[in-house]
LORO-341475 format. One record per residue (C-alpha): x negated, y, z; residue in one letter. Coordinates in steps of 0.25 Angstrom, whole numbers, plus 5000, padded with zeros to 4 digits. Example, Ala and Ser with C-alpha at 12.3 -4.5 7.8 and 13.67 -1.06 7.14 Angstrom:
residues 2
495149825031A494549965029S
***
This chain:
residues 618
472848655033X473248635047X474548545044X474448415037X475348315031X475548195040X474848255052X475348395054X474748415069X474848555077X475748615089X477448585086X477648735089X476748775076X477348685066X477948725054X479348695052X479248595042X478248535050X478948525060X480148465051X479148355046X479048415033X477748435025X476848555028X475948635022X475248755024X476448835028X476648755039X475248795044X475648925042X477048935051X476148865061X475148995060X476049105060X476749025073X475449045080X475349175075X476849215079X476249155093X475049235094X475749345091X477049345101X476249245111X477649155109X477649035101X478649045089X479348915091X479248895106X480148775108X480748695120X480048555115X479548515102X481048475096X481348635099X480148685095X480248605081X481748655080X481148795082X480248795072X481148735063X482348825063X482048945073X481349075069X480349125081X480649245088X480349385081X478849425084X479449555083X480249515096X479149465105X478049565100X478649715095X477249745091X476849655081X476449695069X477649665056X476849615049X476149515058X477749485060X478049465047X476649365043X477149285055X478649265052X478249225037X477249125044X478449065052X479349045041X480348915043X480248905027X478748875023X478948955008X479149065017X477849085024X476449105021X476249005009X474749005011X473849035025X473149145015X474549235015X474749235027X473149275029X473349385020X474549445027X473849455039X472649515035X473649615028X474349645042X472849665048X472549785038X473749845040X473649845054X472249905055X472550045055X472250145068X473650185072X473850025075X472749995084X473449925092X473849835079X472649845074X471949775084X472849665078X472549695064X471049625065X471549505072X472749465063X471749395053X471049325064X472349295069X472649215056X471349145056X471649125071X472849055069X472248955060X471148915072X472248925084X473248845075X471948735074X472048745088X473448685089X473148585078X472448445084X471848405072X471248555069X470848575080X470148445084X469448455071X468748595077X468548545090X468248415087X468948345099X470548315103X471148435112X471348315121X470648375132X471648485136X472648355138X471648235144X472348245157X473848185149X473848045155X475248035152X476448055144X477748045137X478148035124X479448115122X480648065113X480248115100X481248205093X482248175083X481848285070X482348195059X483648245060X484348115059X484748045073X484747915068X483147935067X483047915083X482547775081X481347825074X481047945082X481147865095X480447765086X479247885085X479247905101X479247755104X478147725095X477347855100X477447805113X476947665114X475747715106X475347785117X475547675125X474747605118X473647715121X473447675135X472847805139X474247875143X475447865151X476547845140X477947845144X478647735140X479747755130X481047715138X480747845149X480347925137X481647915129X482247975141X481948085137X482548085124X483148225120X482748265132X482848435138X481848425149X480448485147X479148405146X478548445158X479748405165X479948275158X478248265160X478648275174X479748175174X478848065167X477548125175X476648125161X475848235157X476048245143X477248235133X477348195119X478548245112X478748265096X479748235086X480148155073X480648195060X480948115047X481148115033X481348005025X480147915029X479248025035X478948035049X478448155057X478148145071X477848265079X477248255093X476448345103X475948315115X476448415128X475648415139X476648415151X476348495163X476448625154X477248585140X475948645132X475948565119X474548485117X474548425105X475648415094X475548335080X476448295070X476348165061X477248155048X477148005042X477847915033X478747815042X477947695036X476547755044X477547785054X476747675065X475547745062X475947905064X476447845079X475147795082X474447905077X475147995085X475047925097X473547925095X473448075093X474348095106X473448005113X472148075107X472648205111X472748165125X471548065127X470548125116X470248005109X470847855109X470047745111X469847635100X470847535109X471647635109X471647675094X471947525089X473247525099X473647625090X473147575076X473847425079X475147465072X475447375060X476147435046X477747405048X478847425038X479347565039X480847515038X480447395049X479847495058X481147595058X482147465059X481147435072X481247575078X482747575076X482947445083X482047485093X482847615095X484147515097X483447435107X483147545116X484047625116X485447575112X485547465122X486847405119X487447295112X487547385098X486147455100X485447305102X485947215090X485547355081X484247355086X484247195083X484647245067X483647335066X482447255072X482847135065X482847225052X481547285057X480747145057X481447105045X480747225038X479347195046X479347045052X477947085059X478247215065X478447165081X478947275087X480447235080X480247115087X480247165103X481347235102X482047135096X481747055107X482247165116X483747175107X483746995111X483447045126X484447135127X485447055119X485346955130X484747015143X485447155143X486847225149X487047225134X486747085130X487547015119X486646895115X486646765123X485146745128X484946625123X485046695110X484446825113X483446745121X482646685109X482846805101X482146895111X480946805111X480746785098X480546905093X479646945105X478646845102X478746895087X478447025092X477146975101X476746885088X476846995079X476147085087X475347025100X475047155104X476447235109X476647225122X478147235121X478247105113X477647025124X478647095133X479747055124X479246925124X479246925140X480646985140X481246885131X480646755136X480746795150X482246825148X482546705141X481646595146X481646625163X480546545169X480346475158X479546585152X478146585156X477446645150X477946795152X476946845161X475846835147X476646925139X476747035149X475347015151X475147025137X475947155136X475347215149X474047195141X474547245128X475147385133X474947405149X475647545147X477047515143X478147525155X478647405150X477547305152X477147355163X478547335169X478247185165X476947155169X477447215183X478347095184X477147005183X476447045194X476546985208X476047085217X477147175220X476147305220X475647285206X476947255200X477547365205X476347475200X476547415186X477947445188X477747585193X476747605181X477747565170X478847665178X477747785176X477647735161X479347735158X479847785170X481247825165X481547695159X482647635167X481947475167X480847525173X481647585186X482047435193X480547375193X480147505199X481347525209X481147375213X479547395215X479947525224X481147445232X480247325235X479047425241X480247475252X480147615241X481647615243X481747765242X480947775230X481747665223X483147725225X482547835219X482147775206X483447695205X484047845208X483047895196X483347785187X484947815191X484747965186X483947945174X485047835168X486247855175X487147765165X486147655168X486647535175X485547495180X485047605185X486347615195X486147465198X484747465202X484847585212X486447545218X485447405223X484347495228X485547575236X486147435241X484747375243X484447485254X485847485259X486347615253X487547555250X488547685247X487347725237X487447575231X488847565230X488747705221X487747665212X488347535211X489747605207X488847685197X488347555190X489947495189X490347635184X489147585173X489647465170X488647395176X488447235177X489047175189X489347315194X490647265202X489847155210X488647265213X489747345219X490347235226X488747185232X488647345236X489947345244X489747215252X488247275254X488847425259X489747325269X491147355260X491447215259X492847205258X492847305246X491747225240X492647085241X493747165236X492947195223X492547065222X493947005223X494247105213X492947065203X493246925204X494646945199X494347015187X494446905176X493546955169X492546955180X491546845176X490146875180X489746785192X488246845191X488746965195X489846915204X488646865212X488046985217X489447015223X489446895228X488246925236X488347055240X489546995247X488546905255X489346775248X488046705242X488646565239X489646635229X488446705223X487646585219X488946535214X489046655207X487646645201X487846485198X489246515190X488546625182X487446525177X488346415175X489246485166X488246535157X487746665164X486446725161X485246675163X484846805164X485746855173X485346755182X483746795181X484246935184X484746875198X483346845203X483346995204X484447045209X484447095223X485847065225X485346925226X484346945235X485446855246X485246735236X483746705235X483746635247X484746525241X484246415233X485546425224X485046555220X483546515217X484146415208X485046515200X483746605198X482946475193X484246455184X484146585178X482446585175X483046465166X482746475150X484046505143X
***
């Protein structure tokens, strides 16, 4: 039996369609996967050809195949008929037994045999061969199988993949509101092999991008520069899981591997790992002992916890609103309710708190957020020592909250940096620690080769490019970041001051107008820095005059940097001094330090106080 319950393994385009429905298979199924290749060795095309896996699974499901009849005018009826019963959508349909279908080809063989068919019967002979043939070339196509003869992984034909990119796994469960869980499934299957060490992983953030995606692999291959792709799908019933998956190699879309897991959502933890280990054995040959253990350290977690966790998870990242964060809050809180010692619930609780206070969206004072934020970073570290991203949240939220009075950052980066020197986001972080401008800025490149589409990741390498005179190549990137999230504010803000910074002033004013249109934060006082900058003063006092009459206007942060575009510095400290006095962020003044506009400033002690002000504890 080639197809087993709970690891059914072989090529996607083979599968039965209850296979590939996540239902149970039997012999049948093995059989629709043997009159495919025999339809294939027959027509030389494959039956369910496909455009991706999600097409070809859709195919298999609900389209018949082209009529052999079509593609080879000559092939025998009968040989027509065997086939067509083999590939049956309805299993009761075909061949119930492998012995049937055995017995109607060796009946075809002697009806073949006669002289005034010579050119068929140089078939007849072959047809029981063929049969028997079809059960060692399906072997072939089925890992297990087929390392059991060989006695060794097919990883050779692949050794050369040192990188790759785990695509969006597909939503088959039919229900939308399963997202959470298959981005869940794509998440988890990605930071296992991160944990691997061995590969390039994309990080999540660039992969997502690629969500529902058109594009080819090779030319999404291309885009990320990895050799190989991963891509599969989801489906559920009730509390089973099945996770399909194959691995592509890039440079010519030839499927290498392909698998398929079907668990019960409680041993959920341990199907990710196992995939992820035979995605990683297939490429590498063997893992090593380290490298096994990072894969075994996963504790049991409470089914419903672990699905409140992936749900708040799924809130966290991608609703990143007012509405989106206090749900992810509900469902982590209902998560570690359900599970107190699971730590992952707790980072990104901490990240909601961060958000809550240090974000566009922001509702929560950080002073209330502040404490929050921590607290449950340094549950996560004590829960579990080992994730990297609970130091970082612990960096994050002490750092944010405590200024200079935090000492102790540089450890837990360290820590993390340790723990997973792979992930784009540590990375990013231990770059900050380094004082030689060089080595930060390669670890800053190296976490942009790792997530290069995530939008966070563009400043830290656009400022390491502008500081090296790269000034071409950093209008690029801004450009690139521009393109790829047109409605991001940040993306406008960050290359309308690259434009200004080089005196591109007409170029600077658009994107800055880009930004407003955006509803961007202090977009009229950007405006007004880039007009006295392009040497329109008059019209940049005249919106000023107008800005300050609006009784609503009450940002004096914000009016500073009008204020010293305008070359009137004194009313720019006052500015900055007001903000603080009347209760003004804390953080918004951190965020001054590094600010170009201020770049006029630095030289005043007035300024150097403000800054000192703003690394204060809350």
């Amino acid at each position: 039996r080639l197809t087993t319950p709970g690891a059914a393994i072989g090529t996607v385009a083979y599968m039965s369609p209850e296979q590939a429905s996540g239902k149970e298979v039997d012999t049948r199924s093995d059989l629709f996967s043997l009159g495919a290749l025999l339809y294939e060795m027959t027509t030389s095309k494959c039956p369910f050809p496909g455009g991706g896996l999600t097409e070809i699974i859709r195919e298999i499901q609900e389209r018949e195949p082209t009529p052999i009849e079509e593609l080879r005018p000559t092939t025998p009826t009968e040989l027509v008929k065997i086939t067509k019963k083999a590939l049956q959508k309805n299993r009761r349909l075909r061949y119930q037994h492998a012995a049937e279908m055995q017995t109607a080809l060796q009946a075809l063989s002697r009806r073949l045999g006669g002289r005034a068919a010579r050119r068929k019967a140089l078939l007849a002979p072959a047809l029981v061969v063929v049969f028997c043939g079809l059960v060692v070339f399906a072997s072939m196509r089925f890992t297990r199988i087929r390392d059991w003869v060989f006695g060794q992984s097919s990883a050779g034909a692949v050794r050369q993949i040192k990188s790759l990119v785990v695509l969006p796994l597909e939503n088959l469960t039919g229900d939308s509101g399963q997202e959470y869980f298959v981005d869940g499934m794509t998440d988890a299957l990605i930071t296992n092999l991160t944990k691997l060490g061995s590969l390039r992983v994309i990080s999540r953030s660039s992969a997502m991008h690629y969500k529902g995606t058109r594009k080819s692999l090779p030319e999404i291959a291309r885009e990320l520069n990895v050799n190989a792709v991963v891509e599969g799908s989801v489906a559920r019933s009730g509390n089973r899981v099945r996770i399909s998956a194959q691995l592509v190699d890039a440079a010519n879309d030839q499927n290498l591997w392909g698998r398929d897991y079907d668990r019960d959502v409680q041993d959920v933890l341990q199907l990710q790992n196992e995939l992820a280990a035979a995605v990683a054995q297939e490429i590498a040959g063997k893992l090593t002992s380290q490298q096994q253990s990072r894969l075994a350290e996963s504790r049991p977690v409470n089914p419903e916890a672990y699905e409140d966790y992936l749900r708040g998870r799924y809130f966290e990242s991608n609703l990143r609103t007012e509405e989106g964060l206090k749900k992810a809050e509900e469902y982590l809180k209902r998560s570690i309710q359900k599970d107190p010692n699971y730590a992952p619930p707790y980072v990104y609780l901490s990240a909601v708190y961060r958000k809550a206070a240090w974000s566009v969206v922001g509702w929560m004072d950080p002073r209330i957020a502040g404490p929050k934020a921590i607290d449950a970073a340094n549950k996560a570290v004590q829960l579990d020592g080992n994730l990297a991203e609970a130091h970082l949240a612990v960096e994050s939220s002490r750092s944010l909250y405590e200024g200079n009075a935090y000492t102790t950052g540089k450890k837990e980066i360290e820590q993390a940096f340790q723990l997973d020197p792979n992930d784009a986001n540590v990375l990013l972080s231990y770059s900050g620690l380094l004082d030689n401008h060089e080595q930060s800025c390669n670890y800053v490149r190296k976490s942009h080769q790792l997530d290069p589409l995530n939008p966070d990741g563009f400043p830290p390498l656009i400022d390491c490019l502008f500081d090296e005179g790269k000034y071409d190549e950093a209008i690029a990137e801004a450009r690139k970041a521009v393109e790829l999230y047109p409605r991001n504010v940040g993306t406008h803000n960050l290359l309308a001051g690259l434009y200004e910074r080089r005196g591109h002033y007409p170029e600077a004013i658009a994107e800055v107008r880009q930004y407003r249109a955006l509803g961007g934060l202090c977009s009229d006082e950007a405006l007004i820095h880039a007009l006295a900058g392009a040497g329109r003063r008059r019209e940049a006092e005249e919106m000023l005059k107008k800005v300050e009459a609006d009784p609503d206007w009450k940002n004096t942060w914000c009016a500073a940097i009008a204020y010293v575009g305008l070359g009137q510095n004194d009313e720019a400290i006052r500015s900055l001094e007001t903000d603080l006095e009347n209760g003004g962020s804390l953080g918004g003044m951190r965020v001054t330090g590094m600010r170009w506009e201020f770049d006029p400033l630095r030289s005043d002690p007035r300024f150097q106080r403000l800054l000192k002000r703003g690394e204060e504890p809350y």
